[in-house]
C-alpha positions in Angstrom: -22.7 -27.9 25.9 -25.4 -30.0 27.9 -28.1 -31.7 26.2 -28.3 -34.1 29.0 -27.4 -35.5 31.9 -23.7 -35.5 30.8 -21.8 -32.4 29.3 -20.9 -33.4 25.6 -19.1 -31.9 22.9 -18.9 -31.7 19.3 -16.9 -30.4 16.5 -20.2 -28.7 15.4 -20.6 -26.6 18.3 -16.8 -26.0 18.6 -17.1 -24.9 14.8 -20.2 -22.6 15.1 -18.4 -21.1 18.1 -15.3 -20.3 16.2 -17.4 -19.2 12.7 -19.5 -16.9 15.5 -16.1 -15.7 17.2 -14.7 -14.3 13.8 -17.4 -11.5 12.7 -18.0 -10.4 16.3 -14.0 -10.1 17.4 -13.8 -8.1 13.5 -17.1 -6.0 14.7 -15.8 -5.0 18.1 -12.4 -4.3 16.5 -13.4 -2.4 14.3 -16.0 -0.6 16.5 -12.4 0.4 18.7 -10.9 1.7 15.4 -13.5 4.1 14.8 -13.5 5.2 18.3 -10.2 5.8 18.7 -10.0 7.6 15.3 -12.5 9.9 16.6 -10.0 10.6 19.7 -6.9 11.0 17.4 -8.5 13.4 15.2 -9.2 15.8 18.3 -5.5 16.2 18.5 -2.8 17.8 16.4 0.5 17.6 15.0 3.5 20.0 14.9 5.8 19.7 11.8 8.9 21.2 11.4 9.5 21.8 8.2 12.3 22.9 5.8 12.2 23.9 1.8 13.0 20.8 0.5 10.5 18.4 2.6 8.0 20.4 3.7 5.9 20.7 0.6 6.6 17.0 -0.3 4.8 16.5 3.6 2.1 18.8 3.0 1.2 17.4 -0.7 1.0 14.1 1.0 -0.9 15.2 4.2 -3.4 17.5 1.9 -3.8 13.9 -0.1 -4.4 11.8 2.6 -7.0 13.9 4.4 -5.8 13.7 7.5 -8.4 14.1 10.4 -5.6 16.0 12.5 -5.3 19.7 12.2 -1.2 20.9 11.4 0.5 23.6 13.2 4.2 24.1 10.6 7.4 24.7 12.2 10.6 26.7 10.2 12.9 25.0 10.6 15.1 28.0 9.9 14.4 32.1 10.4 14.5 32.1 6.5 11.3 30.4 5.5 9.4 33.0 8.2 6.3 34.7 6.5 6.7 31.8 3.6 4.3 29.2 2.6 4.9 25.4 3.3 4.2 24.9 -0.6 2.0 26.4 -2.9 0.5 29.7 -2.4 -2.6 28.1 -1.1 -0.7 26.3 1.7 -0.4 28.2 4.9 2.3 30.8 6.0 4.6 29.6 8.7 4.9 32.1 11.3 6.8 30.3 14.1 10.3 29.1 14.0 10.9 25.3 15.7 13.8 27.0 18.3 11.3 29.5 19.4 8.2 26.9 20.4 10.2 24.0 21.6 11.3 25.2 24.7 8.0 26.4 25.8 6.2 22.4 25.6 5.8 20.9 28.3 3.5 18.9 30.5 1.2 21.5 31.2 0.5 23.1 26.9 1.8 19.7 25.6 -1.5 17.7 26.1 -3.2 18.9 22.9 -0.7 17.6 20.4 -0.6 13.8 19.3 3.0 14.0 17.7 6.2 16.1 16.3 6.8 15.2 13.0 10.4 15.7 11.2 9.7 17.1 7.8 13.2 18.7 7.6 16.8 17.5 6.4 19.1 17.4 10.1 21.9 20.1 8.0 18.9 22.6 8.1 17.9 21.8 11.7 19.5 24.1 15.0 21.0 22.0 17.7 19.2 23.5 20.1 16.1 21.7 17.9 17.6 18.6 17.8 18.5 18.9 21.4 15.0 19.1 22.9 13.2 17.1 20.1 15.3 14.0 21.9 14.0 15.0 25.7 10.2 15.1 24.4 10.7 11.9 22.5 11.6 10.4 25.6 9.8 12.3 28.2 6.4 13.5 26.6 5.4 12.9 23.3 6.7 11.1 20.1 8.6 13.0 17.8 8.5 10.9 14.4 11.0 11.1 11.4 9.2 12.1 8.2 10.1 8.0 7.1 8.7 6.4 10.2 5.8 8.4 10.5 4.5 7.9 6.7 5.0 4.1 7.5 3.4 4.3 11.0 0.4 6.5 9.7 0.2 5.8 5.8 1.5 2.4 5.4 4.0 3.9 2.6 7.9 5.3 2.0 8.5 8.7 0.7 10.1 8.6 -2.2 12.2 12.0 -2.0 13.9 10.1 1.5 14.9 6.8 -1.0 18.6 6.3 -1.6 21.0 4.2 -3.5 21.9 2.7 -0.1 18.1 1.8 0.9 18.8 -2.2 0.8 21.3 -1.9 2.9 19.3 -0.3 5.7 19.7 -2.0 9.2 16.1 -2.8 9.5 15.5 -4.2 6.3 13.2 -7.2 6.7 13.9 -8.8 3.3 17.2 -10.4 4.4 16.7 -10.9 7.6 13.6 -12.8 7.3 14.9 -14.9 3.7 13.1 -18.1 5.2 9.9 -16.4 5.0 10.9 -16.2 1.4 11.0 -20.3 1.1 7.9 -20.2 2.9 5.9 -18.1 0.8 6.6 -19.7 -2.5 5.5 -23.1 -0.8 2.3 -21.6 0.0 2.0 -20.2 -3.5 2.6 -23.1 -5.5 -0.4 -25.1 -2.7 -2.9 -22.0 -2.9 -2.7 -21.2 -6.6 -2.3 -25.2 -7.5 -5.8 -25.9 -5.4 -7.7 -23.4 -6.9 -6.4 -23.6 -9.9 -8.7 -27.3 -9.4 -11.4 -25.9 -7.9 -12.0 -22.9 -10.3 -11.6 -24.7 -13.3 -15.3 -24.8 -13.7 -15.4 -21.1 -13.3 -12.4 -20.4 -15.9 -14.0 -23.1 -18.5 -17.5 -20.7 -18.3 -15.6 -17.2 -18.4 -13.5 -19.0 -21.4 -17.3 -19.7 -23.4 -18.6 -16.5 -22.7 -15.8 -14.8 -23.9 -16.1 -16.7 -27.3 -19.4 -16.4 -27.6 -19.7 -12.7 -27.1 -16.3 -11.5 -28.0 -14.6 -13.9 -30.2 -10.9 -15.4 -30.3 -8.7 -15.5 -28.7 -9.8 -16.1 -24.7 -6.6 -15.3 -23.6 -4.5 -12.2 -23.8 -0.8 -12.6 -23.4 1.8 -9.4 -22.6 5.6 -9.4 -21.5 5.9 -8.4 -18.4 8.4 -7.4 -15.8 9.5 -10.0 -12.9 11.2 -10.7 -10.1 15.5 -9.2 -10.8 14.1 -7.5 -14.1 13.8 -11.1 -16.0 10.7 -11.1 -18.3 7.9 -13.4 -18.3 4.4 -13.8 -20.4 1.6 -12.8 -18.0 -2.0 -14.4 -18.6 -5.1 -13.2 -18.4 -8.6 -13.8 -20.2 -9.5 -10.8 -22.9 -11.6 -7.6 -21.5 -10.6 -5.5 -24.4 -11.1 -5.4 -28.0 -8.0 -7.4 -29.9 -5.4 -4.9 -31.3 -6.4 -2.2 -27.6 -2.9 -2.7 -26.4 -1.4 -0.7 -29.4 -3.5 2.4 -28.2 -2.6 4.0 -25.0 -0.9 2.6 -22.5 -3.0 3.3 -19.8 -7.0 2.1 -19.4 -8.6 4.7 -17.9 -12.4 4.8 -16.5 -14.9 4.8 -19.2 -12.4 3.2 -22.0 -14.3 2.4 -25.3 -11.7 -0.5 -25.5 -13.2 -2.0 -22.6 -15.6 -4.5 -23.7 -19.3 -5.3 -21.3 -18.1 -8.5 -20.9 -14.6 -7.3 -20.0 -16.1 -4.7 -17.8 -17.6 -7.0 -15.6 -14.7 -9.3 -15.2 -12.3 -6.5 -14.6 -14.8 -5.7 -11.9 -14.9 -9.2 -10.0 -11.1 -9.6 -10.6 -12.0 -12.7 -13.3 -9.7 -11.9 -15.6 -7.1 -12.6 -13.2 -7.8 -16.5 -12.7 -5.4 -17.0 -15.4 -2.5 -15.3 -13.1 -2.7 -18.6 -11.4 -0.8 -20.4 -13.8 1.8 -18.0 -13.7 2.4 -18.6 -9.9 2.4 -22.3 -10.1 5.2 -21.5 -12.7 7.3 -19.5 -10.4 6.7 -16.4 -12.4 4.8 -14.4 -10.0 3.3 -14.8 -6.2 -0.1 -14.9 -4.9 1.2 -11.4 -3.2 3.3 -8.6 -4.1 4.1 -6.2 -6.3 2.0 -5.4 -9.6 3.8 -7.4 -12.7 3.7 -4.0 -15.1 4.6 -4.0 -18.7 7.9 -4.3 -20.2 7.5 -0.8 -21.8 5.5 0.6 -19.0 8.9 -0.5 -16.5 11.1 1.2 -19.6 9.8 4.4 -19.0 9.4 4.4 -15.4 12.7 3.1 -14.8 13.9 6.7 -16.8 11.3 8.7 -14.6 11.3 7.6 -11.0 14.2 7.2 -9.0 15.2 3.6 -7.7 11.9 2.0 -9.3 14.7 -0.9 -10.2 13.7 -2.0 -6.0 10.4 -3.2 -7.1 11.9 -5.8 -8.9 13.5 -6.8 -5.6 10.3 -9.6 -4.8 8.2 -11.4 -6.9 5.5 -9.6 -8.5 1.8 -10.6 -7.8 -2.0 -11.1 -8.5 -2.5 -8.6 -6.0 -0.4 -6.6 -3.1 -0.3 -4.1 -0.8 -0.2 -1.0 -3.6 -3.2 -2.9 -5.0 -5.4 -2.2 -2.5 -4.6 0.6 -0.8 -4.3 3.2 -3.8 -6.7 2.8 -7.1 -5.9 1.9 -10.4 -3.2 4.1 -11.9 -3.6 6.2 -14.9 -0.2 8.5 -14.8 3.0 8.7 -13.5 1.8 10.5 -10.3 -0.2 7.4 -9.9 3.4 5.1 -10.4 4.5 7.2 -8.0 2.3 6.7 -5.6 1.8 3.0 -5.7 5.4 2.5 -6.3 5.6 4.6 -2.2 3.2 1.6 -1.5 4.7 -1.4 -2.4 8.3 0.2 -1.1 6.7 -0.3 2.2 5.6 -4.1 1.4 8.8 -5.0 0.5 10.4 -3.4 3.2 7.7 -5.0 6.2 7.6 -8.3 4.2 6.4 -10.7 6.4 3.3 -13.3 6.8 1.4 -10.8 8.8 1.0 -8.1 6.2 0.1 -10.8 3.7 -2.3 -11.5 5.5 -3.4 -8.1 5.8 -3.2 -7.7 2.0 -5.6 -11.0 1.6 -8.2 -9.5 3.8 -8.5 -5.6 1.6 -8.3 -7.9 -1.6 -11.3 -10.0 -0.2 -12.7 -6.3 0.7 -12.2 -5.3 -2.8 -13.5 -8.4 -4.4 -17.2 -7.9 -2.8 -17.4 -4.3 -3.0 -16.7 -4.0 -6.6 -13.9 -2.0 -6.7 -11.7 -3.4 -9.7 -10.5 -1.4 -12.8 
């Protein structure tokens, strides 16, 4: 910049460029999101279904509200003239050996993808055969795994085995000095504002007193990283003795108190959390730290829910923000799809991604 004879420059106008660069690189990205949303959703998907995925890939898809329009696939003659799933679900009418052979360049330009909603022992070779030429030549044909992580950002659950760890592209173990990394940055993040928002915590602490009474802080057993138990902290939204009621806290709970209300809804009764990462008991990032009874139950109900425990749990994570607060065991379920994918994709990048919703979340009010 030139205010003079001379060109000059400042760390002012290097800092107003960056602070200026950030919201209009977010606004133009975002702007190229929407538009190319609008493009994807002109398009459609074939699925080839069988009677064991299809309705779990059709629950989803019905959940997610999917912009693209579905044409279903039997994978066999048998499921001819039968519904996907339910009864409201449509009829499949087309068998996957039949329609394949007929793609190509010229009728193929109107789908966006084949998805794989079927076990391979209930697939024809012939199907298998020309699902690899249009992978390679035309269009991508996705398995019913990579396309729930490449479009939905979860795992399955039904496609989860023993054996999952030991999957070839498992990031976990690949990437273990990520692992190093991350507590590092824990103990710095959650020491520093531990300082800085002790103002904050010493204020919630006296309103809390003064408008609820003792005690500030509520204390439960939780579940941590490799199943080991640890006492979680947070400051007191409910009424003392809620916990013995029901598990869950649903919308509108009388246990709630006004004061709680609010601080559930700016995420302040989380500050406490803070102490437990500078312990080593949880992260800034990952999985939610549930209760020891809560874990009890869903470790009887849900297959392979023991892999959460693989990572540390944390103040907020990828479940966190991208499905709301959980009243049931569908909602376990679902979150526990969620954080599958986080710990399988573990990595800086989708922290950061996970700091950025949180952020989202924070100023739009969307806490439980």
């Amino acid at each position: 910049a030139s205010f003079g004879p001379h060109a000059t420059s400042s760390r002012a106008i290097f800092t107003l460029a960056f602070l200026l660069f950030i919201p209009t690189s977010l606004y133009w990205r975002r702007a190229f999101w929407f538009r190319a949303s609008r493009g994807r959703s002109e398009g459609k998907f074939l699925v080839i279904v069988d009677s064991d995925l299809g309705p779990v890939f059709y629950r989803d898809y019905i959940k997610k509200q999917q912009h693209q329009s579905v044409q279903y696939l039997a994978a066999d003659y048998s499921l001819l003239g039968r519904h996907v799933a339910d009864e409201e679900s449509p009829k499949i009418s087309v068998e996957a050996v039949h329609l394949l052979p007929q793609l190509n360049t010229d009728n193929i330009a109107g789908y966006e993808a084949i998805i794989l909603a079927s076990r391979f022992s209930h697939l024809d070779g012939r199907v298998l055969k020309r699902l690899g030429e249009i992978h390679f030549e035309e269009m991508p044909v996705f398995l019913m795994s990579a396309f729930y992580e490449s479009y939905w950002n979860k795992i399955p659950l039904e496609l989860i085995g023993p054996a999952w760890p030991l999957e070839a592209d498992f990031v976990l173990v690949q990437h273990s000095v990520f692992t190093t990394i991350k507590r590092l940055f824990d103990v710095l993040i959650a020491a520093t504002a531990l300082i800085l928002v002790s103002p904050l915590m010493i204020a919630v602490a006296l309103a809390i007193m003064l408008l609820e009474g003792r005690p500030v802080i509520y204390s439960q057993p939780r579940t941590g990283q490799h199943r080991e138990s640890f006492t979680l902290f947070k400051f007191r939204s409910m009424k003392v003795g809620s916990d013995k009621g029901d598990k869950y806290t649903r919308p509108g709970d009388s246990r709630v108190s006004r004061l709680g209300y609010f601080l559930r809804k700016t995420r302040l009764d989380e500050l406490p959390q803070l102490w437990n990462v500078v312990k080593g008991d949880m992260s800034m990032i990952g999985p939610r730290a549930e209760w020891v009874k809560l874990v009890h139950d869903y470790e009887q109900q849900i297959p392979h829910y023991h892999y959460r425990h693989l990572v540390r749990p944390g103040i907020t994570g990828w479940a966190q923000v991208n499905y709301p607060y959980g009243a049931s065991l569908e909602d376990a379920m679902q979150k526990f799809s969620y954080d599958l994918y986080y710990i399988r994709n573990f990595s800086i990048r989708l922290d950061a991604e996970v700091v950025l919703k949180t952020l989202h979340t924070m100023i739009c009010g969307m806490g439980q």
